[in-house]
N, C-alpha and C positions, 0 to 999 in steps of 0.2 A: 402637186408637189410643192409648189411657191406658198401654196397656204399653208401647209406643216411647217416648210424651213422659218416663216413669217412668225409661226405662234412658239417659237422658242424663243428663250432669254438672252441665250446667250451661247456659240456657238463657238468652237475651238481647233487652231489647228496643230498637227502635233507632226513629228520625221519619223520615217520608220527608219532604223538602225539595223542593223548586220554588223557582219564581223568574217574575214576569213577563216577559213577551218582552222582549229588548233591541229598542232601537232601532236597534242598528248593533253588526257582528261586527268590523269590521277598521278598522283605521285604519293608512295606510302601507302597510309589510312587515309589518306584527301581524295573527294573524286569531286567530278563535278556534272552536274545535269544540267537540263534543260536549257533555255536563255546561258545560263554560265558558261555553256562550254557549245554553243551551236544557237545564237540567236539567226532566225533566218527571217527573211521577207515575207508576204503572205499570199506569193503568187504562186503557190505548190497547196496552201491551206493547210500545213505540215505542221506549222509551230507547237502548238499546244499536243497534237498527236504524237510529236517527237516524244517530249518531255513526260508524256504516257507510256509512251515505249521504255523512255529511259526506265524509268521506275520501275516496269516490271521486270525488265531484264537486270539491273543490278541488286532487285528482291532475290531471284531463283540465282543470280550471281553470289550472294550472299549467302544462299541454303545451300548451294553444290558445296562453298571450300567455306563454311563456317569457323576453320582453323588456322584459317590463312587468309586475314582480311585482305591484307598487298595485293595476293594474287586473285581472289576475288572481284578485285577494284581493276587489276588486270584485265583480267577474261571480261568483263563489262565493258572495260575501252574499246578493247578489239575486237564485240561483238557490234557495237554501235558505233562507232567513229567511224567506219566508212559509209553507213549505211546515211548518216544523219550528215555528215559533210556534204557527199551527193545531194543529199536535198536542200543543203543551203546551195550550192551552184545553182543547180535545175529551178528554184525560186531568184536566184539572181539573176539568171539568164531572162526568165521570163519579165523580169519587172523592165527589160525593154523590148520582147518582144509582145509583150500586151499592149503596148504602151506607142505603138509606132503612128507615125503622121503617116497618112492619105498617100497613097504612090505604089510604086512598082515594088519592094519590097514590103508592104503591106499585103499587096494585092498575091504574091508570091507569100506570102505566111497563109490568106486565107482559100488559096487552094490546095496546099497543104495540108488544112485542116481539114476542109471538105471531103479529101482524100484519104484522110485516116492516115496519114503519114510522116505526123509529127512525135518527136520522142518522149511526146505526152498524150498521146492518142490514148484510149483506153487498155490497147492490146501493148503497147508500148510500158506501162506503167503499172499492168496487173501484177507487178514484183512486188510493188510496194502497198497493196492491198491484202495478199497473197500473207504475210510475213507473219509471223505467231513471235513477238517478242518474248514470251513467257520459257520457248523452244531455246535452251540454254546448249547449246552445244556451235562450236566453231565452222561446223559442216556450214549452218545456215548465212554463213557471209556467200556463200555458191550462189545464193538466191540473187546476189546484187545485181545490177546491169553492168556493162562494159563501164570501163572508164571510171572506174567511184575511186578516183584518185583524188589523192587531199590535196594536192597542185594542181589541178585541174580545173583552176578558179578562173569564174567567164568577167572577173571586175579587172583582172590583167586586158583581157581584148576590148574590155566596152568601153574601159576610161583611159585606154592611153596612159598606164602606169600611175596613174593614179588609185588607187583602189577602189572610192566611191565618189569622185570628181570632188570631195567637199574637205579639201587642205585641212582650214584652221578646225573640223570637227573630227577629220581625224587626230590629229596635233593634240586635240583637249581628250578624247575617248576613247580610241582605240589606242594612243600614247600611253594613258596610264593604265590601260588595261596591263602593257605590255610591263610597262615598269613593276608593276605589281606583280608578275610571273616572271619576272626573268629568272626566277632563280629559279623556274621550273625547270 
């Protein structure tokens, strides 16, 4: 491994970014996918798959009410907005509980795991393999797990009100996200 890292140029480090769940993706004819409206962590390996989802559900969103793009852009929010918020939590949660130092609360996650007893366990999370985004009807938000509430955000308990412990980069990015929407 030291001899591959050795024979590169030049090596780079970069922040992964989040965002709390919006309240709302569209407004009018505007909508918004992927990263735009649900950048998450990579501790769920969701991101890109989201933004796959997206597209095909606001595709057959668009073929069901071809006459009514608002409401199209509608039925697409509240087909995906709880399903893909959920996955930004459940990837935010995990990016501390992957991530834990040596102890008793470590050792307490990896019996858990052993257990099959986490709320990422395979039998835990078949919702979210299970799921046909292309299935354009409202029934299929039934599919979600408990709790796919858009306040249901794990950056309130883990940073102590702070959102993502990092002030001046909230202040610069997630500031002017909001400046930029407020008028949403």
């Amino acid at each position: 491994m030291l001899s591959i890292i050795g024979a590169t140029d030049e090596t780079y480090k970069w922040a992964l970014f989040d965002r709390r769940p919006l309240q709302r993706w569209s407004v009018g004819r505007v909508t918004l996918l992927g990263d735009a409206c649900h950048p998450m962590l990579p501790f769920m390996g969701q991101g890109g798959a989201q933004a796959i989802e997206d597209g095909a559900t606001l595709k057959g969103c668009l073929l069901k009410l071809s006459n009514d793009i608002p409401a199209a852009l509608q039925l697409y929010e509240k087909l995906r907005l709880p399903r893909a918020s959920r996955l930004q939590g459940m990837s935010a949660t995990n990016k501390t509980r992957f991530h834990m130092l040596d102890g008793p609360a470590q050792r307490e996650r990896d019996a858990e795991m052993a257990r099959g007893a986490t709320d990422w366990s395979p039998t835990a999370i078949a919702w979210l393999f299970a799921h046909d985004a292309e299935l354009i009807e409202v029934q299929s938000m039934s599919a979600l797990p408990p709790k796919a509430d858009i306040n249901d955000w794990p950056h309130r308990r883990l940073a102590d009100g702070n959102y993502d412990g990092l002030k001046s980069r909230r202040n610069r990015d997630v500031g002017w996200f909001h400046r930029c929407t407020s008028m949403w």
